[in-house]
C-alpha positions as CSV (number, residue, x, y, z in Angstrom):
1,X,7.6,-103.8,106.5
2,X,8.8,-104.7,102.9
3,X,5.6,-106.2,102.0
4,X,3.0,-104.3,103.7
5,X,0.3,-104.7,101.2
6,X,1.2,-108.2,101.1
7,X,-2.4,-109.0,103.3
8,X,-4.6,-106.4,102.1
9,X,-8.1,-106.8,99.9
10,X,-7.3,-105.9,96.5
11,X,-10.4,-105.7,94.0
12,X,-9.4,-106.4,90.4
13,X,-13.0,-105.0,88.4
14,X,-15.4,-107.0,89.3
15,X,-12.9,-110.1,91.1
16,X,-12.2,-108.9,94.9
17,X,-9.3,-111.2,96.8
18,X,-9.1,-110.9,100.5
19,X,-5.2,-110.4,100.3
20,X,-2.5,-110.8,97.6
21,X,-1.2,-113.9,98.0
22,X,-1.5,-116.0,94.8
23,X,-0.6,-119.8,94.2
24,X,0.9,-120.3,90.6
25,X,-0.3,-123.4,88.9
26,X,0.5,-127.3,90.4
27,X,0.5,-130.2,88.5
28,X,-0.6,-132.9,90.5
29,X,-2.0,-135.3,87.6
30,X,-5.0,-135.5,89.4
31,X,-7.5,-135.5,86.8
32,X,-5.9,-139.0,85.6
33,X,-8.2,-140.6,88.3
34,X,-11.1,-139.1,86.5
35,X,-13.2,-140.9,84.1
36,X,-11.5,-139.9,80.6
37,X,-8.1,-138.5,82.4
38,X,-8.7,-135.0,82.4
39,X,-11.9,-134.2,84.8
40,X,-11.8,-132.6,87.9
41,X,-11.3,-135.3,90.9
42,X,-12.4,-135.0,94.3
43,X,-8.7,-134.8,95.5
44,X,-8.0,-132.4,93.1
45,X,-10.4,-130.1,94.8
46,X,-9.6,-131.2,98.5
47,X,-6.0,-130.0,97.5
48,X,-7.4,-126.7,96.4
49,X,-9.6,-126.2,99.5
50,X,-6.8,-126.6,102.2
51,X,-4.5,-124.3,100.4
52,X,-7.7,-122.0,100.3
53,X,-8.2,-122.7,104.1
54,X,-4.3,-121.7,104.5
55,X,-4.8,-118.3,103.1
56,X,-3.8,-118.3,99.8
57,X,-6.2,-115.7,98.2
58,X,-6.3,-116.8,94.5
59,X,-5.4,-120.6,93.6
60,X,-4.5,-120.9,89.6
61,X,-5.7,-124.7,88.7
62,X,-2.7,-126.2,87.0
63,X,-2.3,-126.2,83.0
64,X,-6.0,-127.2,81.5
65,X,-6.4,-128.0,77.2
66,X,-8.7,-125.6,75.3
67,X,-8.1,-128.0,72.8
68,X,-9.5,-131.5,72.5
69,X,-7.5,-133.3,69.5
70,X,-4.7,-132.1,71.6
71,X,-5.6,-132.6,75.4
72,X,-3.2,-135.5,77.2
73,X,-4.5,-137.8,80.3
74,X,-3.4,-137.1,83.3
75,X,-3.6,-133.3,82.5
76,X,-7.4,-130.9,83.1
77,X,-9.5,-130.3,80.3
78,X,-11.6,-127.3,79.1
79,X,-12.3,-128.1,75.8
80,X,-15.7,-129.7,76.4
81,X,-18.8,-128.3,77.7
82,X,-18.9,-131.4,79.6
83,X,-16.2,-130.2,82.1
84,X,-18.0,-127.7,83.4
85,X,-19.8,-129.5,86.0
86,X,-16.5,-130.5,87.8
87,X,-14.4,-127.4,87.2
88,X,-18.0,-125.0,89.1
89,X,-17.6,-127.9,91.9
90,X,-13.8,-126.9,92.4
91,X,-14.6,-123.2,92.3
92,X,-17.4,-123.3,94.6
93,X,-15.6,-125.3,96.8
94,X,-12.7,-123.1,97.6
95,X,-15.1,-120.0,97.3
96,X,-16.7,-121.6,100.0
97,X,-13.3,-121.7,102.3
98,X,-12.5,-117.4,101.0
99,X,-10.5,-118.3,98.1
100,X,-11.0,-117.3,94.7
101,X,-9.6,-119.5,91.6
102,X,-8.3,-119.1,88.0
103,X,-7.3,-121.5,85.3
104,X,-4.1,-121.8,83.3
105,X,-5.3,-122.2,79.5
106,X,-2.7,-124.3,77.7
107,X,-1.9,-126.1,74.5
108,X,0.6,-128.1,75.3
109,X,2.4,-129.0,72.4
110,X,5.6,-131.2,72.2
111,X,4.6,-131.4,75.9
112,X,1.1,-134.0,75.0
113,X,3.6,-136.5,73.7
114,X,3.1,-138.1,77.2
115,X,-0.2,-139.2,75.7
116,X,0.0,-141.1,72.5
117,X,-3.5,-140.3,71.6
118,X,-3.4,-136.7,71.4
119,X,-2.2,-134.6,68.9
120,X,1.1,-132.7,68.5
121,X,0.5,-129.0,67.3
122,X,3.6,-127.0,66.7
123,X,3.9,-123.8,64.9
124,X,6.4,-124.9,62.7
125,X,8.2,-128.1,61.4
126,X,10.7,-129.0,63.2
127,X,12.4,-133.1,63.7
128,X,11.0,-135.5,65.7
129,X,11.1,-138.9,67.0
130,X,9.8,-141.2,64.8
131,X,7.3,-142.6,67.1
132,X,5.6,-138.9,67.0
133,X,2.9,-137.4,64.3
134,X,1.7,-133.9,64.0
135,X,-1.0,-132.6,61.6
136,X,1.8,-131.4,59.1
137,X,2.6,-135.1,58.3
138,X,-0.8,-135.6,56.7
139,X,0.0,-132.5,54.4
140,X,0.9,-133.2,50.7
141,X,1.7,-129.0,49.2
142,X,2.1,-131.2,45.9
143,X,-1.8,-132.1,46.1
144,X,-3.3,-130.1,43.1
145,X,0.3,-129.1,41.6
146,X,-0.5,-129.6,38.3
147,X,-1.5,-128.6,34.6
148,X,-1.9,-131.8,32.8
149,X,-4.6,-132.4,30.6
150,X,-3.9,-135.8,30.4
151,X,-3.8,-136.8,34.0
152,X,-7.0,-134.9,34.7
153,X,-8.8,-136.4,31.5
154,X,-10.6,-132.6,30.8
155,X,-9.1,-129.5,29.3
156,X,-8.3,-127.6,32.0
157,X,-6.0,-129.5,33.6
158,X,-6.1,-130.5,37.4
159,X,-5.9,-128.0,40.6
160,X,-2.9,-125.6,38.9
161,X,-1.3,-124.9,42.3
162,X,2.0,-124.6,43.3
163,X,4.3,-125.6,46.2
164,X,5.5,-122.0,46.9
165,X,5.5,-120.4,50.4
166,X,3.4,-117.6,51.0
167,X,1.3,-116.1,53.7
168,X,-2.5,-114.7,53.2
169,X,-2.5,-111.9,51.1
170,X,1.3,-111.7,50.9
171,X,3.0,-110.1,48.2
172,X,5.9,-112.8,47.6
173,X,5.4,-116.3,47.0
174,X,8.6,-117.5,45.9
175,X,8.3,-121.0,43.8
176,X,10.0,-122.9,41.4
177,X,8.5,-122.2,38.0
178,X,8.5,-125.6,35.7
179,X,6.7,-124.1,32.8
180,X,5.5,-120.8,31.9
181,X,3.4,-118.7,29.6
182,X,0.1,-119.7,28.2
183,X,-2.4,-121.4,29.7
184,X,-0.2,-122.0,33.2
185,X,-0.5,-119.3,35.9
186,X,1.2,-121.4,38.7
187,X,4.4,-122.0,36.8
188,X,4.5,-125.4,38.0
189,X,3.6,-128.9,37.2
190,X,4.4,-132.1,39.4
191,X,4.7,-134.2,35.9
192,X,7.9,-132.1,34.7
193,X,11.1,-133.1,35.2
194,X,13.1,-129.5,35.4
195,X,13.2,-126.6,36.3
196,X,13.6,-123.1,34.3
197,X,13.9,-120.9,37.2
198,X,12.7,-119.6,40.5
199,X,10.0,-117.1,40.3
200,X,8.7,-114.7,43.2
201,X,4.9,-114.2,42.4
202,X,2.7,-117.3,41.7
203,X,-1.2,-117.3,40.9
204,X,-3.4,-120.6,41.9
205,X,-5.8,-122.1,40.7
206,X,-6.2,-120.3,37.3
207,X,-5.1,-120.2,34.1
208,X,-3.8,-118.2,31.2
209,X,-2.2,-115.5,32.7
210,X,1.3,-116.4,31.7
211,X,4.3,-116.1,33.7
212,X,3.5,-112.8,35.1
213,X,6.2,-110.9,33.8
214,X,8.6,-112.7,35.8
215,X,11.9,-112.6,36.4
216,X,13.2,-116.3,36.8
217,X,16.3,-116.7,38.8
218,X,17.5,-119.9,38.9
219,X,21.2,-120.8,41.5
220,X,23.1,-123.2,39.5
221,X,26.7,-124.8,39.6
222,X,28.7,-126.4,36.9
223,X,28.1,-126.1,32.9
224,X,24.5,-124.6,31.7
225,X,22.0,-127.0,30.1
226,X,20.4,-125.5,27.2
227,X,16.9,-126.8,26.6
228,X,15.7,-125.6,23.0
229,X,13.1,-122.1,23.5
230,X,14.2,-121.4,26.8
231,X,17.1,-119.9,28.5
232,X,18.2,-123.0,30.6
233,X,17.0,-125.8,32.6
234,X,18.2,-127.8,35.7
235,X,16.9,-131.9,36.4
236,X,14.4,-131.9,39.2
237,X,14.9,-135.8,39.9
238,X,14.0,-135.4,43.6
239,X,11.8,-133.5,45.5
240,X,10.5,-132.8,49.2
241,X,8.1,-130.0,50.2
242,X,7.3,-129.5,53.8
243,X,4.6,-127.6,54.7
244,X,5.1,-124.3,56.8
C-alpha cells in the first residue's frame, strides 16, 4: 500500500491527529450571515462537524483577517478579541466529533476589494481601478520638503526633508538636490524651481551640514543651462512622488 501511513495517529508536539488526512481551507462565505460579516455561523460549524464526522483528521477554517482596517464581509475574522467566542465554539464542536482544527491567517490584499469598506494594503504601488484607495494615496513624501524661512514664518525653515527613497538605516538615499551648502542638509526645497543634480546621501530634518561632500549627477539632453555660481541647472516644472 502506497499510502500506508495514510490512517495512522501522528502527534505533532503537543497537537495529536487520529490519522493524516487534512482538509485544506473552504471558502464557503459563511460568516456573511453573521452579525458584522465575518463571525463564525452556526452552518459554518455544522459544515466543519460532518467533514469531522467523515474522518478528516485536521479541518483548516478557510482564510480568516488578522487585520481589521483590512478584513472584507463575507470572509472570517480574527482581528478582534470579540471573535473568540465563536471561533472556541467551532473548535470545540469538531473536537467533539475527533477532529482537530487550524486557521488560515490572511491579509488579503487586492483580494478585500470585494468589500468597499476595507482597506487595500499592498507592499508596493502598483495601478488600480479608480474606484479603489490604499493607504499610499493618503501619502504626500513632499509634506515637510522644505527650507523656507518665509513659508514657515521662523528662522529655521519648515520640516527640511526630502522626497528621496531610502530604507531604515540605509546607506543610499538617492534624491534630487535643489539647493546645497549652508544651512540646507536635505538638498531640497518644494519652493525651487530646478534642479542642480542628483545626490546619493540626504540628511532630514537638520540643518547646516552642507551638501555632504556630494557628488551631484544630474542626466540631461539637449544644450546646458548655466545658472550663475553653480555648475548647471535643469526646470523642475512638474513633479510626482509616489511613496514606496
Amino acid at each position: 500500500m502506497s499510502f500506508e501511513k495514510l490512517f495512522s495517529p501522528i502527534k505533532i508536539r503537543e497537537l495529536e491527529l487520529r490519522n493524516r488526512v487534512v482538509m485544506s481551507a473552504m471558502g464557503t462565505h459563511e460568516s456573511a450571515a453573521s452579525e458584522d460579516g465575518r463571525m463564525v455561523t452556526d452552518k459554518l460549524i455544522a459544515y466543519h462537524v460532518a467533514r469531522a464526522k467523515g474522518g478528516c483528521g485536521l479541518n483548516t477554517i478557510e482564510v480568516c483577517s488578522v487585520d481589521a482596517a483590512s478584513a472584507p464581509t463575507g470572509f472570517l475574522s480574527i482581528a478582534d478579541d470579540r471573535y473568540i467566542p465563536g471561533m472556541k465554539k467551532l473548535c470545540s464542536a469538531v473536537h467533539a466529533a475527533g477532529g482537530r482544527v487550524a486557521v488560515q491567517l490572511w491579509q488579503g490584499g487586492l483580494a478585500v476589494a470585494s468589500d468597499p469598506q476595507a482597506q487595500i494594503l499592498l507592499p508596493s504601488d502598483m495601478p488600480l481601478s479608480p474606484e479603489y484607495t490604499v493607504p499610499a494615496d493618503y501619502v504626500n513624501p513632499f509634506i515637510g520638503a522644505s527650507t523656507s524661512t518665509s513659508a514657515a514664518g521662523v528662522y529655521h525653515g519648515l520640516g527640511k526633508t526630502f522626497p528621496g527613497a531610502t530604507t531604515p538605516y540605509g546607506m543610499v538615499q538617492v534624491s534630487p538636490n535643489t539647493i546645497t551648502g549652508g544651512d540646507n542638509s536635505p538638498g531640497y526645497s518644494y519652493e525651487h524651481t530646478t534642479i542642480e543634480g542628483f545626490a546619493f546621501t540626504q540628511m532630514s530634518g537638520v540643518g547646516w551640514f552642507g551638501d555632504l561632500g556630494n557628488l551631484l549627477v544630474m542626466p540631461t539632453t539637449g544644450p546646458l543651462q548655466k545658472i550663475a555660481g553653480r555648475a548647471f541647472a535643469r526646470p523642475c516644472r512638474t513633479r510626482r512622488v509616489p511613496p514606496g
